[in-house]
C-alpha positions as CSV (number, residue, x, y, z in Angstrom):
1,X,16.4,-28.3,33.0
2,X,13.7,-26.7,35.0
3,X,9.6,-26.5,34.5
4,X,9.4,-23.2,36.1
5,X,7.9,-21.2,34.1
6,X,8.9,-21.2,30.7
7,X,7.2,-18.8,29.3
8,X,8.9,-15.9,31.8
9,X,12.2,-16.7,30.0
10,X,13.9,-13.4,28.6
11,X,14.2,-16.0,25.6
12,X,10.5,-16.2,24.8
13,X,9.6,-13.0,26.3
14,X,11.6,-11.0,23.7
15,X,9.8,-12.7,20.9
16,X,6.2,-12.2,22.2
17,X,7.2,-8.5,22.7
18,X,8.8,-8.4,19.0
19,X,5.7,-9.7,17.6
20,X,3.3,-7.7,19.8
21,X,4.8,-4.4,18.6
22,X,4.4,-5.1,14.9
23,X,1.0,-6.2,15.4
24,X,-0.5,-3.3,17.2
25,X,-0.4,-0.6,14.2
26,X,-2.4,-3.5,11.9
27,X,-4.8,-3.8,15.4
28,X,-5.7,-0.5,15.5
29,X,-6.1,-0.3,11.8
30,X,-9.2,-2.9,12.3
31,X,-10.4,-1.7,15.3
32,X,-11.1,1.8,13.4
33,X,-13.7,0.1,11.0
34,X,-15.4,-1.3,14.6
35,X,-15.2,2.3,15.5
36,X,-16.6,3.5,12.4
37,X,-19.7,1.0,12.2
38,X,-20.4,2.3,15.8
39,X,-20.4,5.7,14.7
40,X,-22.9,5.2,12.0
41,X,-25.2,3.3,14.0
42,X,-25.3,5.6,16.6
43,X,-25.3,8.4,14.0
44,X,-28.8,7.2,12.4
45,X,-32.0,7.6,12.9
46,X,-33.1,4.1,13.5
47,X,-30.6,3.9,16.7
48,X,-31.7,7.0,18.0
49,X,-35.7,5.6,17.7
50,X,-34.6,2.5,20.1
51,X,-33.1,4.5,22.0
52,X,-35.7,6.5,22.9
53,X,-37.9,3.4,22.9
54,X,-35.1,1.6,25.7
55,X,-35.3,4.1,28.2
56,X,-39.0,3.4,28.7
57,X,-39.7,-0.5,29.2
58,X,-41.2,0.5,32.8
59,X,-44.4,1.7,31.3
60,X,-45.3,-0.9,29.3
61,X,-44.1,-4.0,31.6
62,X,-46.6,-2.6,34.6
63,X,-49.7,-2.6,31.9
64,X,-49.0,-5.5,30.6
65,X,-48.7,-6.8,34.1
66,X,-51.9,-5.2,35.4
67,X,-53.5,-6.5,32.8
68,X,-52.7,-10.0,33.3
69,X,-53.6,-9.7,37.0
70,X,-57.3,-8.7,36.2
71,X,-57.6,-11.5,33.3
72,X,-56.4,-14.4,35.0
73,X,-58.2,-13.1,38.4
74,X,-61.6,-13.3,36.3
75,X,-60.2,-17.0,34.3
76,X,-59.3,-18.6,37.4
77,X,-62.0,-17.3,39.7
78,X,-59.2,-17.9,42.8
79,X,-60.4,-17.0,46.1
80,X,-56.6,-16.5,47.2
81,X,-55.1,-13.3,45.4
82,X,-51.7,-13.7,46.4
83,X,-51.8,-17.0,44.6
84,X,-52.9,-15.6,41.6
85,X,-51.0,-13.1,41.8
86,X,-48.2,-15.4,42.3
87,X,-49.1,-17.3,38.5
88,X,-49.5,-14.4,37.0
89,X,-45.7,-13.1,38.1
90,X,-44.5,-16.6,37.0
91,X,-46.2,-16.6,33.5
92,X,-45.0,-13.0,32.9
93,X,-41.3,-13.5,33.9
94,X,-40.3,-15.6,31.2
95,X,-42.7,-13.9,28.6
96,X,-40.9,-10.8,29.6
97,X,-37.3,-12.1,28.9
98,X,-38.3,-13.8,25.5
99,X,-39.6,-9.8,24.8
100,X,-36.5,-8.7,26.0
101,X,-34.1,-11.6,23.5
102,X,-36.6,-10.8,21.1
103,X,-36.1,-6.8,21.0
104,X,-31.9,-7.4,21.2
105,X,-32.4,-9.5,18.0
106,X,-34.5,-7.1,15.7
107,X,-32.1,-3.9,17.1
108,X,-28.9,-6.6,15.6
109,X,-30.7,-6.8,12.6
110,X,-31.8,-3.3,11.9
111,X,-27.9,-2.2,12.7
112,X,-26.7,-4.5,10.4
113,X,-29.1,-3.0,7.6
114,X,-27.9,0.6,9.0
115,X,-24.5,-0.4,8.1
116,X,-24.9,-2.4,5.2
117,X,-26.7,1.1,4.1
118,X,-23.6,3.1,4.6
119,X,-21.1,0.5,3.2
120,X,-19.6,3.2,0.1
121,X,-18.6,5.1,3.6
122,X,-17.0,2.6,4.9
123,X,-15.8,0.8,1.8
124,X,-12.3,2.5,3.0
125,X,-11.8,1.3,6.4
126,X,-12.9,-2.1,5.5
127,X,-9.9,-2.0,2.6
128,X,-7.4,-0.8,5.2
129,X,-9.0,-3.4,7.7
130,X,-8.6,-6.2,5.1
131,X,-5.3,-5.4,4.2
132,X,-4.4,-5.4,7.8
133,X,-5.6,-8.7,8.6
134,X,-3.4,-10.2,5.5
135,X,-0.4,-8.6,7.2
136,X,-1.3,-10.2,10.7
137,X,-1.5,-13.6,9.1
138,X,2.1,-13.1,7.8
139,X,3.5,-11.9,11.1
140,X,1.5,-14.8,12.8
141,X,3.5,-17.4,10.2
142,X,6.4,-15.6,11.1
143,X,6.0,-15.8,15.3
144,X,4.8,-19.4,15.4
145,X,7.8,-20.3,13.0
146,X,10.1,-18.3,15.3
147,X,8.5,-19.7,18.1
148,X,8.7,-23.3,17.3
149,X,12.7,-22.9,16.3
150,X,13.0,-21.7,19.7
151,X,11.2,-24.4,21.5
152,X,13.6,-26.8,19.8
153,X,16.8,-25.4,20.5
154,X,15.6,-23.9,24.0
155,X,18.2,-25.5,26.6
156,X,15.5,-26.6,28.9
157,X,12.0,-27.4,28.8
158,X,10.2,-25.2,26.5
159,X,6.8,-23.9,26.8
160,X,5.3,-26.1,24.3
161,X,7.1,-29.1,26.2
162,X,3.6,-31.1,27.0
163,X,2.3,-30.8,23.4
164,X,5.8,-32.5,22.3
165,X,5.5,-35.0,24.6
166,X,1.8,-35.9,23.6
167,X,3.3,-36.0,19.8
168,X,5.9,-38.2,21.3
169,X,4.1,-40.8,22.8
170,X,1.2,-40.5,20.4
171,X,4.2,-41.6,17.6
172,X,5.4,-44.8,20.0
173,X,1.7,-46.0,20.2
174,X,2.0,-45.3,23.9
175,X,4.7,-48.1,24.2
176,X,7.8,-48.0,26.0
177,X,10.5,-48.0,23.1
178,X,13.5,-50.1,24.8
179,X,10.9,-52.5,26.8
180,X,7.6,-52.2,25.1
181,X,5.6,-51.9,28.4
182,X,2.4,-51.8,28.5
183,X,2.3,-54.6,26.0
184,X,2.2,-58.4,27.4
185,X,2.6,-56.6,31.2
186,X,0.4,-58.3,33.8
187,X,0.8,-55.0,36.0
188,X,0.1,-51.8,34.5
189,X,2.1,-49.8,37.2
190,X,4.8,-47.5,35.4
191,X,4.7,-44.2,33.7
192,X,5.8,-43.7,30.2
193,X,8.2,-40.4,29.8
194,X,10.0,-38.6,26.9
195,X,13.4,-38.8,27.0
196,X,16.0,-37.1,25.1
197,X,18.2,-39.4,23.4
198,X,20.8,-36.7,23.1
199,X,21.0,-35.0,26.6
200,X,20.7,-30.9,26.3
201,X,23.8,-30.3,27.9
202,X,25.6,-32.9,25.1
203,X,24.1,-30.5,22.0
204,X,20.9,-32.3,22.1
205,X,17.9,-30.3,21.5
206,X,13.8,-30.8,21.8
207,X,13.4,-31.7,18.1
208,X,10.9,-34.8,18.0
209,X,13.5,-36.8,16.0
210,X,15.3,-36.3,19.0
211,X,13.1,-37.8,21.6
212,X,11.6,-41.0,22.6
213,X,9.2,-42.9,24.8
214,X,10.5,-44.4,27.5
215,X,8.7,-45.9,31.3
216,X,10.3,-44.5,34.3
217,X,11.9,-47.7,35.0
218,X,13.8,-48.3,31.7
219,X,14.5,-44.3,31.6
220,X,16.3,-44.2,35.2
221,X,18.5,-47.1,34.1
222,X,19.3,-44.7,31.2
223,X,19.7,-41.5,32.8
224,X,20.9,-42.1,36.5
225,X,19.3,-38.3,36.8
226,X,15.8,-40.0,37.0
227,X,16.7,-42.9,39.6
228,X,14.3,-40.7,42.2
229,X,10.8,-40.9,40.0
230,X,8.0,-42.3,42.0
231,X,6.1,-44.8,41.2
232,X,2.5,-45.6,40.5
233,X,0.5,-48.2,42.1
234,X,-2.6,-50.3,40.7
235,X,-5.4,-47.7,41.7
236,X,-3.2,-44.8,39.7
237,X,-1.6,-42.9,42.8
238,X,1.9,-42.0,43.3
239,X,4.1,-43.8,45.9
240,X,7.7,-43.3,47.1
């Protein structure tokens, strides 16, 4: 059994390529209502207002700028201009970006009203849409169902093999099952592992009922295959 890679096996490639062709006709039924909103919008007068609106911001920035330089000029009575000048930019900047958050909100809202306006048009799209989106939740049932059957009778390590083990040892309580390490261990120095307790190449597979937790040092006196593991020392790194 291998890590490399699992999810490059021709195995679990052919199902995510299954899967990904019958989802793409009910995709591209719900991205034709996001098409459809956007051609209302941009269809309406409201967006065509803003738009119009957007391309000059110049204008009204350097006025409201100038104007800010003569009043705090006369305020602050600063001999320095190019300190004053220097507040001025700073209080503007962020005054300028809550505009800017500000003028992106009310556009949101006025194209959700455009749209809300034009629902009976696009009543039709949003049935197809909704009917789509049913039908992806089935073929989703379907692929993670497929999926997990897969991942259990996968001869190697699957690629859902570090959620499993996480199950595992969450199950055990984090305890070695044949010794019980950590519990009543003055040295907390081994690592726990999930064995199989019916090898792969015996007909075992990666069902959960079919693994436990084991530390390295009671799973290499099971499986001789593991007799090479490292070890951990107290401050947590590996040695030979």
């Amino acid at each position: 059994m291998s890590f490399s890679n699992p999810y490059r096996h021709p195995t679990f490639q052919k199902i995510k390529n299954k899967y990904r062709s019958l989802k793409e006709p009910y995709q591209a039924t719900i991205n034709e209502l996001d098409q459809a909103k956007e051609t209302v919008w941009q269809a309406s007068i409201e967006h065509k207002i803003l738009s119009l609106l957007g391309k000059l911001p110049t204008i009204p920035c350097v006025i409201a700028v100038g104007l800010c330089l003569l009043f705090f000029e006369e305020m602050l009575d600063l001999s320095n201009r190019i300190l004053s000048r220097l507040i001025v930019i700073l209080l503007t900047l962020p005054g300028y970006g809550l505009v800017i958050s500000v003028a992106h909100a009310i556009s949101t809202k006025i194209r959700n009203r455009v749209i809300l306006r034009n629902q009976q048009r696009l009543r039709p799209y949003e049935e197809r849409a909704n009917n789509s989106k049913q039908e992806l939740c089935k073929i989703d049932k379907s692929y993670n169902a497929e999926w997990v059957s897969t991942c259990e009778t996968f001869n190697g390590y699957p690629p859902d093999w570090s959620d499993r083990c996480a199950m595992v040892k969450s199950r055990d309580r984090y305890k070695c099952t044949a010794c019980s390490y950590p519990a009543d261990f003055r040295r907390k120095t081994r690592e726990l592992h999930v064995h199989h307790i019916i090898p792969i190449s015996e007909g075992g597979t990666n069902d959960l009922d079919n693994l436990i937790t084991l530390c390295h040092i009671c799973h290499r006196k099971i499986d001789s295959k593991h007799r090479g593991v490292r070890k951990v020392n107290k401050l947590g790194r590996r040695r030979r």
